[in-house]
C-alpha positions, 0 to 999 in steps of 0.5 A: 247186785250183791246185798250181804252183811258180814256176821263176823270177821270171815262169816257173812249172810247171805240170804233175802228178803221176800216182800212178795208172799202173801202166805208163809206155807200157804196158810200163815198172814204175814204182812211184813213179809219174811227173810231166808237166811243163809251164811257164808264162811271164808275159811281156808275152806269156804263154806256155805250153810244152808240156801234159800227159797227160790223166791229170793233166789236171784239175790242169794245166789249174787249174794253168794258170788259176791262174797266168794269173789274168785274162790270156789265153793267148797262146802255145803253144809245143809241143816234143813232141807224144807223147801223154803230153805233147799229151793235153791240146791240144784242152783248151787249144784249147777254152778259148782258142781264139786261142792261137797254136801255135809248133812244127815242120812235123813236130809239127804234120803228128802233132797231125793225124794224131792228130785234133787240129783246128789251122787251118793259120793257127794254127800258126807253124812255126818251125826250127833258129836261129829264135827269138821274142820275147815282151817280156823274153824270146826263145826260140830253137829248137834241133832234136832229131831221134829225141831220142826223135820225128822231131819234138822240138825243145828250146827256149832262153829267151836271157833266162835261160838256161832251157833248155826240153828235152823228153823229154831229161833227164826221170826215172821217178818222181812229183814229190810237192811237190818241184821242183828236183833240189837238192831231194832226194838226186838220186844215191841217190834219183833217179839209178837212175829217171832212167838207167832212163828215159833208157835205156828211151825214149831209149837207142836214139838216143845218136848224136841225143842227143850231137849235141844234147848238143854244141849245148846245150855252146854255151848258158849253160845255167842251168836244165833244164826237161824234161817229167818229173821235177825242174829242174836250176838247180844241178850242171848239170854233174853231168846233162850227165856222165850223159847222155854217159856213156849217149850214148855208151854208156860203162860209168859204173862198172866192175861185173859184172852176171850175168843168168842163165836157169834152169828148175829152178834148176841154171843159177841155181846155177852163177851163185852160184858164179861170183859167189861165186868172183868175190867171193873174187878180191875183185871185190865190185861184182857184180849177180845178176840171173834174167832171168825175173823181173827187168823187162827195164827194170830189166836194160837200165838197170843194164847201161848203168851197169855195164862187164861182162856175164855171160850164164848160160843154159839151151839150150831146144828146142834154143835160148836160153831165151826171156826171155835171148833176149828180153833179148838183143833189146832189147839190139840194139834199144837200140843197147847196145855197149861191154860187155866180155860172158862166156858160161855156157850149160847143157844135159842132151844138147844144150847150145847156148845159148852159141853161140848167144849169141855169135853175138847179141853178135857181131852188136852193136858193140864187144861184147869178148867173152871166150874162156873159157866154161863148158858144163855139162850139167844141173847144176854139177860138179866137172869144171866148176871148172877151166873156172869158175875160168878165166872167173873169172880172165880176167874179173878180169884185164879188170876190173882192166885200165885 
């Protein structure tokens, strides 16, 4: 049974919704479940843009023959072949065997070494600058390199102003009738899954990202059709502020997110009392965070939203406690920078885990890492209020700096 929505007078999604998955790439939580998109153009041509994982395989493919009615499929036009959005080529393949393939050089080089059998003369390869026409509408092809794959492009209907844009401005979370960000309450609703997406799986490659940002800032742009979550076709400009704030890693707001590393709760300890100290100086934007219970996805995305870092961790075989250093990786991995970061370490005859902290951040761009530190052995003391209440301070007079 076919469950499509029309995008515009002659496109349509045709994608899914899996409420199935537990784990987005086997790693990331996503509790709400995700979309695959995909489109369907019903021009003189019929094109379909892009498939989808095979776990919504069923309903994509009635979706596409829903739409196609007693037309064949002339085009497929593949902007990304990750296995979440190309599982369900060889489908396409079989039922339509004279579908012309449109895509990169690269793309179609990966569809074959994931074992998907395309003749050579099935594949237009196309590039920066070409476009094609398909009766009323031409498409034109833009790359986008690492934007998250070596292969992706986005593609732009002329026509329109469709902008057809890959894993770029896509979101965590099933669709569930609803197509269009207008649709729902996007900032209260969407925005944490989106920025948790867009950090997790494209975060490390802001540089790619902006320089597609700066040809998309040449198109009329009307309407946003990623591979997962809603269309945009109306605040167009209120996505594109977001993904240059995450670009170019520009704190959205100014915040204070304090992740701490405890064994039996006296690191923990000292994390409430530095938030609730930093409370009373009347900086209430804060965030609580135990590193060892907290999914690193959810720590990476409020830390590209907030300008402040505080790191609070117990010294561990003479080290940082596993899960802080873990966190601390992905922050390198993810490129993350323009944070202002402070430091608590603890430690009952050897603490050491400030240093070594600093030393990680110090090795991550334009990280303004402040002088005043806490060093507490075993447990929060009195002894330890002055030095608190100096990291207290000097992180106020930073939040409260223009």
């Amino acid at each position: 049974m076919y469950n499509y929505r029309k995008v515009t007078d002659d496109l349509y999604w045709v994608g899914g919704d899996d409420h199935r998955l537990s784990l987005f790439e086997n790693i990331h939580p996503i509790y709400h479940g995700v979309s695959y998109n995909a489109y369907l153009l019903m021009d003189e041509k019929t094109v379909l843009v892009d498939t989808a994982d095979w776990s919504v395989g069923r309903q994509f493919l009635d979706n596409v023959e829903g739409v196609l009615g007693d037309r064949g499929l002339d085009f497929l036009l593949i902007n990304h072949v990750e296995p979440d959005h190309a599982a369900s080529i060889p489908e396409i393949l079989l039922r339509w065997p004279n579908v012309k393939i449109i895509t990169t050089e690269k793309a179609a080089m990966i569809l074959r070494q994931f074992g998907f059998n395309i003749r050579p003369e099935q594949v237009d390869e196309v590039t920066e600058g070409d476009s094609r026409c398909f009766g009323k509408h031409t498409i034109a092809f833009v790359k986008a390199p690492m934007v998250h794959w070596p292969e992706a492009m986005v593609s732009f209907d002329t026509t329109n102003g469709v902008l057809f844009s890959a894993d770029a401005f896509g979101s965590f979370r099933a669709l569930d009738g609803k197509l269009f960000a207008d649709e729902v309450e996007f900032d209260k609703e969407w925005l944490d899954d989106a920025r948790r997406y867009y950090t997790n799986i494209v975060g490390k490659y802001g540089p790619q990202v902006l320089q597609v940002l700066k040809k998309a800032s040449t198109l009329p742009i009307k309407y946003i059709c990623p591979l997962h979550g809603p269309v945009w076709r109306k605040d167009i400009p209120y996505i594109l502020d977001k993904y240059m704030h995450w670009a170019s890693y520009e704190p959205e707001e100014k915040g204070i997110m304090i992740v701490y590393a405890s064994m039996y709760g006296n690191t923990e300890a000292a994390a409430e009392v530095l938030a609730r100290k930093l409370c009373e100086k009347g900086i209430t934007k804060t965030r609580l965070y135990d590193v060892s219970s907290t999914h690193m996805s959810y720590l990476i995305s409020d830390l590209f939203k907030y300008s402040h870092l505080v790191l609070a961790s117990v010294t561990y075989n003479l080290g940082i406690f596993p899960p802080m250093h873990n966190f601390l990786m992905d922050l390198k991995a993810l490129n993350l920078q323009k944070r202002t970061c402070a430091i608590v370490e603890n430690g009952s005859w050897a603490p050491n885990s400030g240093n070594l902290m600093k030393a990680e951040l110090e090795e991550m761009k334009h990280m303004d890492i402040l002088d005043d530190e806490v060093s507490i052995t075993s447990s929060y003391r009195e002894n330890n209020e002055s030095d608190m209440d100096a990291l207290v301070d000097a992180l106020v007079a930073s939040f409260n700096k223009k």
